[in-house]
C-alpha positions in Angstrom: 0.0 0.0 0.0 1.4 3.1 -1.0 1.4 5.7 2.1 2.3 8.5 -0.7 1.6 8.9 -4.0 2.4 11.5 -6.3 -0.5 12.3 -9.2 1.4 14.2 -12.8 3.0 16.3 -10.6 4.2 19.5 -12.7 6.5 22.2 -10.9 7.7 25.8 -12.4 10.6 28.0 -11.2 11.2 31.1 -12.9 8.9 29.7 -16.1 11.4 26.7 -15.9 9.7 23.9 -15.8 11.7 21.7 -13.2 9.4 18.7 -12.5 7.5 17.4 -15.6 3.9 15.3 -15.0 5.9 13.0 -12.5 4.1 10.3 -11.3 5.1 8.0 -7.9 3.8 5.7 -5.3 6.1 5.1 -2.0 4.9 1.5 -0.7 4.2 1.8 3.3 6.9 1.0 5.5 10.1 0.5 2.5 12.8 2.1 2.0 13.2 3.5 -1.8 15.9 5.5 -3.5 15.3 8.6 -5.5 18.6 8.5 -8.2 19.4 10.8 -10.8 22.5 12.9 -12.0 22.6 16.6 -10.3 19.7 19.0 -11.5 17.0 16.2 -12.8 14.9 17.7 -9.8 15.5 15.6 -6.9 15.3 17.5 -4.1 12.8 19.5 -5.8 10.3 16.9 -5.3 11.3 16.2 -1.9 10.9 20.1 -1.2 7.8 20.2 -2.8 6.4 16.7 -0.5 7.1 19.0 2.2 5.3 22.3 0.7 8.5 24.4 1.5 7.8 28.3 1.0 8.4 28.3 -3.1 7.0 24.4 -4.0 3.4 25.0 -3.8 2.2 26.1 -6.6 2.0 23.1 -8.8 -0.2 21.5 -11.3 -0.8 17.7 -10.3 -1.9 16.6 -6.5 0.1 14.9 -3.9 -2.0 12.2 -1.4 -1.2 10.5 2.1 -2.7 7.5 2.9 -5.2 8.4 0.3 -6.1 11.7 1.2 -5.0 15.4 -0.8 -2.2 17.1 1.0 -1.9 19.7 -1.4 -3.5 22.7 0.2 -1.8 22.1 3.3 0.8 23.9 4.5 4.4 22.7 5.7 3.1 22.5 9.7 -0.1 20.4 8.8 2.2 18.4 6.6 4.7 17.6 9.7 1.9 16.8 11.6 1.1 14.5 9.2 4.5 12.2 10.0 6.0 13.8 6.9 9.4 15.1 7.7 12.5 16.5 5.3 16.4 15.6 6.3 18.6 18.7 4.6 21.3 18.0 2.1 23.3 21.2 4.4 21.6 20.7 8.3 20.5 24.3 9.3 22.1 26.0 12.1 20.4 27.4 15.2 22.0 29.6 17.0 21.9 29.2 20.9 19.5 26.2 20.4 21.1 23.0 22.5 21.1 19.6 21.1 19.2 18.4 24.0 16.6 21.1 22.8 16.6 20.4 18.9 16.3 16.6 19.6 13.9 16.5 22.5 11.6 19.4 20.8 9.2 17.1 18.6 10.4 13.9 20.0 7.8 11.1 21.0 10.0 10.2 24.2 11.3 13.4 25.5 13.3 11.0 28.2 16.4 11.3 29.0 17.3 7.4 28.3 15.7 8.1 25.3 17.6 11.4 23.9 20.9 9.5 25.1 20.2 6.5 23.0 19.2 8.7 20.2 22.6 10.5 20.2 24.4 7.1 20.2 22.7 5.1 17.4 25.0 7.6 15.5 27.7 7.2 17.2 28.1 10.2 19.0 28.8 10.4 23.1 25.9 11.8 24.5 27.6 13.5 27.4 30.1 15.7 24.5 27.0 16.8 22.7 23.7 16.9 24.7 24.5 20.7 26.1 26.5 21.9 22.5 24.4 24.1 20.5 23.7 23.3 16.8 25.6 26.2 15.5 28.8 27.1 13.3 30.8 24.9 16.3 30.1 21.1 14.9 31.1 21.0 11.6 28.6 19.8 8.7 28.8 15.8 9.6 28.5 16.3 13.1 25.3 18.3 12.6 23.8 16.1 10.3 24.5 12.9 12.6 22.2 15.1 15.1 19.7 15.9 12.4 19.2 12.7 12.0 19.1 11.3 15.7 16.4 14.1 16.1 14.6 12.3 13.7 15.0 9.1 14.9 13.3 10.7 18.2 10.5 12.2 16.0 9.6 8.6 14.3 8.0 9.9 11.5 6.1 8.0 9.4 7.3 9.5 6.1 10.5 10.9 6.1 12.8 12.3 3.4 16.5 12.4 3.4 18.2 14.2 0.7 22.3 13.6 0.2 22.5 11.6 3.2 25.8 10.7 2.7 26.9 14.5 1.8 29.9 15.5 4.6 29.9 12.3 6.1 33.0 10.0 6.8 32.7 5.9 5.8 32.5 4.8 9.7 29.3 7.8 10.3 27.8 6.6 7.1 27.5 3.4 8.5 25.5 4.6 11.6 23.6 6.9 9.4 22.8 3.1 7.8 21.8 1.4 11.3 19.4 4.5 12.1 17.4 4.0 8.7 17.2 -0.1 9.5 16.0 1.5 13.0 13.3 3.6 11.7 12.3 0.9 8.8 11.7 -1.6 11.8 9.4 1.3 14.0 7.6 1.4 10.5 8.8 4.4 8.9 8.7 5.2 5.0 11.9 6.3 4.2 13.0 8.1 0.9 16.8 8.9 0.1 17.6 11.1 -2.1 21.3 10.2 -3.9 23.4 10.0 -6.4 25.7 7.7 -3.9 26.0 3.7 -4.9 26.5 3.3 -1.3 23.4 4.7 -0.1 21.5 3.4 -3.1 22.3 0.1 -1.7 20.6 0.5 1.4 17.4 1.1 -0.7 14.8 -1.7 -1.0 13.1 -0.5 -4.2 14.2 2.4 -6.6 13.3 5.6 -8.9 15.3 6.8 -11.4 14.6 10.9 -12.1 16.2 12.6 -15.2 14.5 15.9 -17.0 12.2 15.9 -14.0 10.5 12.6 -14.8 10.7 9.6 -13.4 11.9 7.4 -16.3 12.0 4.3 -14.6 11.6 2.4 -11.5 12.4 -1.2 -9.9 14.9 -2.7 -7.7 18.1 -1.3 -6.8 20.1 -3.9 -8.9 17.4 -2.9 -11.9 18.7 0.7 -11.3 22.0 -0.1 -11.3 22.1 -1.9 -14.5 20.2 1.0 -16.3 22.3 3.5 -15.7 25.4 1.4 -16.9 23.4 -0.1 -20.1 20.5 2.0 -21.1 21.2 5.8 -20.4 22.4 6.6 -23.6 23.7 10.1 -24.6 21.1 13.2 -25.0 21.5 16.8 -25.3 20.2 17.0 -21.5 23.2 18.8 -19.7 23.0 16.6 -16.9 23.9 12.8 -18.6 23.4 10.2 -15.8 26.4 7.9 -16.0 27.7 5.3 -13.6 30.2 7.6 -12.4 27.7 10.2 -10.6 26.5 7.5 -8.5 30.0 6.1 -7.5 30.6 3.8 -9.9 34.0 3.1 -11.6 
C-alpha cells in the first residue's frame, strides 16, 4: 500500500519547468531511492512533499494514505508524519542539542535522547548541552539531524544527500538509524546519487529531466544507468560515475 503517491505532478521556477507530470507511489513501511544525475529535480520533489515556501504552486496533487495534502501547508504536513532531512543541516543559533532533539520527540526522556545520540555514534555526554551552531562541523550536525529524527519517528520521512559531509565509519551509523526507523515502520525516501546509499534502498526511482523514467529494484537501477542511459542533449547525462561507480 502506498502511504504516498504523487498524481502528474508538474512544478515551475522562474517559467522553468523543473518537474515534468511525474508520477510516484512510495509502498508503506520500504525504504526507496530517488537517483538521478545533479539537476534532474530531486530534491525539488522532496521540497515540494514537504510544501516548503516556493514548491506550492503546482499542477498535479500529492495524497497521504489516500487523502490530498496539497492545500496544506508545511506545519499540517509535519503533523502529518512527513518530515525533510537537509542535504546542508540548518544551524540554530543558541539552540542546545538536548533542545533540537527533544523538541518534537515522541519520548522526550532522557534514556531516550541518550540513545538517540548514540545510534550515531556520538557520546551523549560531548554533545547533549553543545548548540547546533557554526561549532560542529557539517557531519556532526547532520548525525544530530538525523538522531532528532530518529526521536520524532516519522512515518514518512525524506533524506536528501544523506551521505553528503559524512566519513565511511558515520555513514554506517547513518545506515543502522534507517534499518531502526524501517523496523518502527517508517517510510523512508533517500535522495542520492551515492551507490553506497542506493544500496541501502529496498526499491528504486530513477529521475532525469524531471521525470521519473524508470523504477524497480536497486540492482534494476543499477544496470540502467550502466546499459540503457544513452547520450542526449540533457546537460545533466546520468552515467555510472555520478552514483559512485568506476
Amino acid at each position: 500500500m502506498g502511504i504516498v503517491e504523487i498524481k502528474d505532478l508538474t512544478l515551475k521556477l522562474n517559467d522553468k519547468i523543473i518537474l515534468n507530470q511525474l508520477s510516484a507511489d512510495f509502498w508503506e513501511g520500504h525504504i526507496h531511492a530517488i537517483v538521478g544525475p545533479n539537476g534532474a529535480g530531486k530534491s525539488t520533489l522532496a521540497s515540494t512533499i514537504m510544501g516548503l515556501d516556493g514548491y506550492r504552486d503546482f499542477e498535479g496533487d500529492i495524497f497521504i494514505d489516500g487523502q490530498s495534502i496539497k492545500s496544506l501547508s508545511l506545519d499540517q504536513r509535519a503533523r502529518k508524519g512527513i518530515t525533510l532531512g537537509w542535504q546542508e543541516p540548518a544551524r540554530y543559533e543558541g539552540l542546545s542539542v538536548r533542545r533540537f532533539i527533544q523538541a518534537a520527540a515522541k519520548d522526550k526522556s532522557e534514556e531516550s535522547l541518550r540513545d538517540n545520540i548514540s545510534k550515531l555514534g556520538l557520546d551523549p555526554d560531548e554533545y547533549i548541552n553543545r548548540s547546533v551552531d557554526k561549532t560542529l562541523s557539517g557531519g556532526e550536525r547532520k548525525k544530530i539531524e538525523v538522531a532528532s529524527i530518529l526521536a520524532m519517528q516519522p512515518r514518512f520521512v525524506m533524506l536528501d544527500e544523506p551521505d553528503s559531509g559524512i566519513d565511511v565509519a558515520s555513514l554506517e551509523n547513518i545506515f543502522h538509524a534507517l534499518k531502526f526507523l524501517k523496523d518502527k515502520g517508517s517510510t523512508i525516501i533517500l535522495i542520492t546519487h551515492s551507490l553506497a546509499v542506493l544500496r541501502q534502498a529496498e526499491h528504486a526511482f530513477l529521475m532525469c529531466r524531471g521525470s521519473i523514467v524508470e523504477k524497480g529494484s536497486v540492482d534494476k537501477m543499477v544496470y540502467y544507468f550502466e546499459n540503457k542511459c544513452i547520450p542526449c542533449d540533457h546537460k545533466n547525462i546520468p552515467s555510472v560515475q555520478e552514483l559512485g561507480g568506476n
